[in-house]
C-alpha atoms as one frame of an Amber mdcrd trajectory, in Angstrom:
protein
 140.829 -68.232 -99.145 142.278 -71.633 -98.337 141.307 -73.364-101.193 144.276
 -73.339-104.127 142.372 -74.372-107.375 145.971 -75.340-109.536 147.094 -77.459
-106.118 143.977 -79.155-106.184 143.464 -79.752-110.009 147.845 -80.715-109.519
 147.202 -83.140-106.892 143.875 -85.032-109.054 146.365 -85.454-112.187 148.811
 -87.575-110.110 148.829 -91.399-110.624 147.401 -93.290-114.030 145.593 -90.804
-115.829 143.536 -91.555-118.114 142.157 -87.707-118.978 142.718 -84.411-117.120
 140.883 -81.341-118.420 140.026 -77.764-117.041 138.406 -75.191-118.814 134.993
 -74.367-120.260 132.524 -77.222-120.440 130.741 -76.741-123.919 129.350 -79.477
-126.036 131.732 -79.802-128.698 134.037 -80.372-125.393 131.699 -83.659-124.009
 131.808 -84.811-127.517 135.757 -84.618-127.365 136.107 -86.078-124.151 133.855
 -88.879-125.130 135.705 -90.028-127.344 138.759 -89.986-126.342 137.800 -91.562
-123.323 136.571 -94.527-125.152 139.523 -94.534-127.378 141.880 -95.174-124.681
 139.855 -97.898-122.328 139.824 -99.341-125.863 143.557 -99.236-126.175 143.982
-100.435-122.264 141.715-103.364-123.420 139.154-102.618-120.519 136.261-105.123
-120.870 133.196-103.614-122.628 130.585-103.943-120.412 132.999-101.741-118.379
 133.751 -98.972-121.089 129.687 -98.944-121.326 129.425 -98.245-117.493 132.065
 -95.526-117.461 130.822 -94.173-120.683 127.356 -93.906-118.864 128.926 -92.336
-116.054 130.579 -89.698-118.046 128.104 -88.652-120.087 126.104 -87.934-116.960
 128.910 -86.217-114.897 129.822 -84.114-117.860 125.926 -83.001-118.505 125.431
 -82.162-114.744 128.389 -80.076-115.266 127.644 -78.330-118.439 123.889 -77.834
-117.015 124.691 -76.568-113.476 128.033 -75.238-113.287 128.530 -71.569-112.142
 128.982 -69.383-115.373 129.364 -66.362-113.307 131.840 -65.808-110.804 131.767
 -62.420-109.401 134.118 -62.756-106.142 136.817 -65.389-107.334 140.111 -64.045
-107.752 140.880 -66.374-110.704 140.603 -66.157-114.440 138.055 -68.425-115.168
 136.189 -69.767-117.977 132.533 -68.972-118.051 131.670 -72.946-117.779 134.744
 -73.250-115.875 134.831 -77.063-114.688 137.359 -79.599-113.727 137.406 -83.549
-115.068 139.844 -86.369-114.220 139.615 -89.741-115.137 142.305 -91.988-113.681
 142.505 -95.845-113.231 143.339 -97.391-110.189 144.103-100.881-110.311 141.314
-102.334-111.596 138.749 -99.410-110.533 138.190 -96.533-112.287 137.863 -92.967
-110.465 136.241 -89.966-112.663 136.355 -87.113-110.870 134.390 -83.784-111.644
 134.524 -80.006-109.856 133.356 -76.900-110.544 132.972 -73.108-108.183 129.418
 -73.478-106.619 127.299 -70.823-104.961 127.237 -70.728-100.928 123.687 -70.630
-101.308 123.110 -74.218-103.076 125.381 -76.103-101.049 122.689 -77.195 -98.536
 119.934 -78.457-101.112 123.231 -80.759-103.479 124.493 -82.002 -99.652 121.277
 -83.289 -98.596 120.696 -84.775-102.180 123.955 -86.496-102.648 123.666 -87.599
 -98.800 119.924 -89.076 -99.947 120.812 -91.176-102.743 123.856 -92.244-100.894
 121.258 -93.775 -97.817 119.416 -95.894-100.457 119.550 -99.488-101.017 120.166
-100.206-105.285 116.977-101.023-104.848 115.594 -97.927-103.827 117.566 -96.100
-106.121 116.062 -98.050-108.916 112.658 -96.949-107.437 113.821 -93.576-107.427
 115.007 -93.261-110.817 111.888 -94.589-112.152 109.540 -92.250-110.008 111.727
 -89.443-111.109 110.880 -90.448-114.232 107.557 -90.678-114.142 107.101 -87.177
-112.123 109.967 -85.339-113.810 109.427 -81.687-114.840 112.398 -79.908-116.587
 114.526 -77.251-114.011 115.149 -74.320-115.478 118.459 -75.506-116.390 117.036
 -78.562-118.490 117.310 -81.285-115.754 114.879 -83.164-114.315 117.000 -84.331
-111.256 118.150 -88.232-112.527 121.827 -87.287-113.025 123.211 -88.057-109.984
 120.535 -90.977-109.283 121.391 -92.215-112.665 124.983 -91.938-111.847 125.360
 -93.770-108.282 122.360 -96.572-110.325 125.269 -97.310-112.622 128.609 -97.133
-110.733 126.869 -99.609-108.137 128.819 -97.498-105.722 128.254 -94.195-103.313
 129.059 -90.637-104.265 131.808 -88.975-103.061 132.049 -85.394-102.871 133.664
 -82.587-100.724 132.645 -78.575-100.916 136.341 -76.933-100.110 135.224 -73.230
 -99.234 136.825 -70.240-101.498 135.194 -67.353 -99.978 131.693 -66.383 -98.267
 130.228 -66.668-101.567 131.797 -69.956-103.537 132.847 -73.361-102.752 134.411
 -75.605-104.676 132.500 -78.899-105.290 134.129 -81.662-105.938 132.325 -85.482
-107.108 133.771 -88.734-107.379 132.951 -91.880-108.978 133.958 -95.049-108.521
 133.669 -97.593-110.792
């Protein structure tokens, strides 16, 4: 196991931080998050158009999470939530990085690499053509998605997804995403 969850979440919470947060994702929790989010780039005096886009952002990153994270995690030696997730939001000069993680199965690495790695090889062009056939063809996973989150999300940060899968055991990984914006 070479993967320490409290250096890593220790390590993200460095620098201007705008949130930090680990525990259960729930929906009372987004809600929170939300707005305190936009309470504070309100307080920085961060232009609006920009507190839209990261709003945007957020509410995406915080869905995938609530929709797709791991609830059980037979195998991990930690104490963990049953939505256990990770969410950073720190500003960096005048960018923004949000910054999301949560335990994934082994077996679903594969299928999020090649997904990520897709949207990442597209032109915002092709994303935009993406998004809408998504749209258009969309049937609801099991897990209420129909697959736009992550389109949705590199659409409106204008910028590629970053994301690393730090292995915890045979079983889990820990995936992490970041956003610039």
């Amino acid at each position: 196991m070479s993967f320490n969850l409290k250096e890593y979440y220790t390590n993200l919470s460095k620098g201007d931080v705008i949130l930090a947060y680990k525990g259960s994702i729930t929906s009372e929790l987004i809600n929170d998050i939300l707005e305190a989010v936009e309470s504070k780039l309100e307080k920085n005096n961060a232009d609006s158009r920009l507190r839209k886009k990261i709003y945007n952002i957020l509410v995406e990153s915080l869905q995938n999470l609530f929709h797709h994270i791991e609830q059980h995690h037979e195998g991990i030696g930690e104490a963990l939530d049953p939505k256990f997730g990770v969410m950073v939001i720190e500003q960096q000069g005048e960018l923004y990085k949000v910054t999301t993680g949560n335990f994934i199965h082994a077996k679903r690495i594969k299928f999020l690499k090649e997904k990520i790695d897709k949207i990442n090889s597209l032109t915002r062009d092709e994303l935009k053509d993406m998004y809408k056939f998504i749209l258009n063809h969309q049937r609801l996973s099991a897990k209420g998605g129909g697959g736009l989150g992550l389109v949705d999300i590199a659409r409106k940060s204008g910028n590629k997804l970053e994301y690393e899968f730090y292995k915890y055991n045979d079983d889990y990984s820990f995936y992490s995403l970041t956003i610039w914006v």
